[in-house]
C-alpha positions, 0 to 999 in steps of 0.5 A: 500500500503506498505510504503517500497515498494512504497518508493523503487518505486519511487528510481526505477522511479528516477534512471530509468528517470536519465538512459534515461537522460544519453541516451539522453545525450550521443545521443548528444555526438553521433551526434556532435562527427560524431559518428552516423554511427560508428556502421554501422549496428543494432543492431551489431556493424561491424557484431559483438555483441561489438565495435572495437578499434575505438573511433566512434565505441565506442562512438556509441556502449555506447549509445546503451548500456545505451539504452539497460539498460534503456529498462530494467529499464523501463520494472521494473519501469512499472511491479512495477507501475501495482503492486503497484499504479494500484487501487490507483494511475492509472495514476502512472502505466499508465505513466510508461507504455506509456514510455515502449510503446515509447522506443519501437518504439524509438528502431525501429526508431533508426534502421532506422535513421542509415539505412536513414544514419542520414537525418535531419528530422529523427534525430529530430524525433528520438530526440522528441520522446526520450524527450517523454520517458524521459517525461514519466518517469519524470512524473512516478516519480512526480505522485508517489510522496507523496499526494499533493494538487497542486496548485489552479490557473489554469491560472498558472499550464496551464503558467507552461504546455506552459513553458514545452511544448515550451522547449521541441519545442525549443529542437526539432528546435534546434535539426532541425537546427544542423542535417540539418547544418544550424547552420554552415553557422552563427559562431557569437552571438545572431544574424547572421549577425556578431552579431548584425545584423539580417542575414536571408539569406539562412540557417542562417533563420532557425538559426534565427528563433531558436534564435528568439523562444529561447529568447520569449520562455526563457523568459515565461520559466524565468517568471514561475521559478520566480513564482513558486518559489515566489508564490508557493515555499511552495510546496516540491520539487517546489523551488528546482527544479525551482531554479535549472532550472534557473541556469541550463538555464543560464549556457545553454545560455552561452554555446550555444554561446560558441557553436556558436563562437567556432564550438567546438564538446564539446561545442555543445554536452553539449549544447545538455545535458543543455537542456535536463536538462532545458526540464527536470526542466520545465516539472516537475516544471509544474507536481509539480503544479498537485494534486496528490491523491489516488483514494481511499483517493479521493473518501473518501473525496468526500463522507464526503463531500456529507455527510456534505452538 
């Protein structure tokens, strides 16, 4: 496998995860600026293949567009996956492959959340699956990475899938939440009832409940950081990523209570940016404790192994 090409695969995976990143980020943006229906009609904009001077129109018309580039990024990301790791490293092309598969049918759904006129349950849906493609790449990336023999308790590598996998629900009930409106009904911190009192009358119930899971979930997400770092920091990329989580998921606290006392767009959009990058960071935290091997390097260690037994 030549040395340059797989190095240059992996920038490609690299930028590829970051453009569908801003995707998502800027689906926030869309959304917690009333910018959903800015642009009426898809894949046009008012009937026409740009936006008009409206700021909505704009806004709306620029998500489309990133998602328009990732969609080629990924088509490149998963043609040099085939090319290059299809013998030695499978699993590589098929990630990669399973992103192109989601954007496509995230694309039809993005259709059909603007012709629903954004009902809460598509946009969740809408943003689960982003999170999948984002994934997907993010997974793309790690799996080519340099050969590693991850880490050996099980019991911990499955700890770092649950932190993942948690994230990536608090996400989707905190997506729920907004889209349905629950969170207008409770402008104060950490509980609905002026902050220090449960209140779970009404809407407020499905905020609560998100709360709740972000404190029980947060804290088995804190506990695989440190442990990662702690125990298993000697792996590359482990300590960077796990620290940089933990920083980022104490800015996301801070900020989701900023978005809740405030009701300011700005402070949920980035609130929305923050955790994608949390979900971001446990994810690959967890694919950094997986061994990463070439088929044919694995096969060659089995064999001298049979060999000396």
């Amino acid at each position: 496998m030549p040395v340059q090409a797989v190095s240059l695969f992996r920038r490609l995976a690299v930028v590829t995860a970051v453009f569908a990143y801003l995707q998502i980020a800027l689906g926030g943006v869309v959304r917690v600026s009333g910018s959903g229906l800015g642009c009426p009609d898809w894949p046009l904009c008012h009937g026409r293949p740009y936006p008009p001077a409206d700021l909505h129109a704009i806004i709306e018309y620029s998500h489309r567009t990133v998602g328009t580039i990732t969609g080629v990024l990924i088509i490149a990301t998963v043609a040099a996956a085939w090319l290059l790791f299809r013998t030695r490293r499978p699993v590589v092309a098929w990630l990669a492959t399973a992103s192109l598969v989601a954007i496509a049918g995230e694309g039809a759904l993005g259709g059909v959340v603007v012709a629903q006129e954004l009902a809460p349950w598509l946009v969740a849906f809408h943003l689960g699956l982003a999170m999948i493609i984002l994934g997907a790449l993010i997974a793309t990336a790690v799996m080519s990475m340099e050969e590693s023999p991850g880490v050996a308790d099980s019991r911990f590598r499955k700890l770092a899938a649950w932190s993942a996998f948690g994230t990536y629900v608090l996400l989707l009930t905190g997506s729920t939440v907004v889209a349905s409106g629950a969170d207008e009904g409770c402008h104060s911190w950490p509980l609905c009832g002026g902050g220090f009192m449960p209140n779970f009358s009404g809407a407020n119930a499905f905020t609560m409940l998100h709360r709740g899971a972000v404190l029980i979930i947060g804290a088995l997400l804190i506990y695989v950081l440190i442990m990662a770092v702690t125990r298993w920091g000697s792996i590359r990329g482990v300590s960077l990523v796990a620290l940089a989580t933990l920083a980022i998921f104490g800015v996301q606290v801070l900020v989701g209570a900023g978005a809740a006392l405030t009701d300011g767009a700005l402070a949920g959009g980035l609130h929305v940016a923050l955790a994608t990058l949390v979900w971001a960071g446990a994810l690959t935290t967890a694919l950094l404790m997986l061994q990463r091997a070439d088929v044919t390097a694995a096969s060659a260690r089995l064999r001298v192994e049979r060999t000396t037994s």
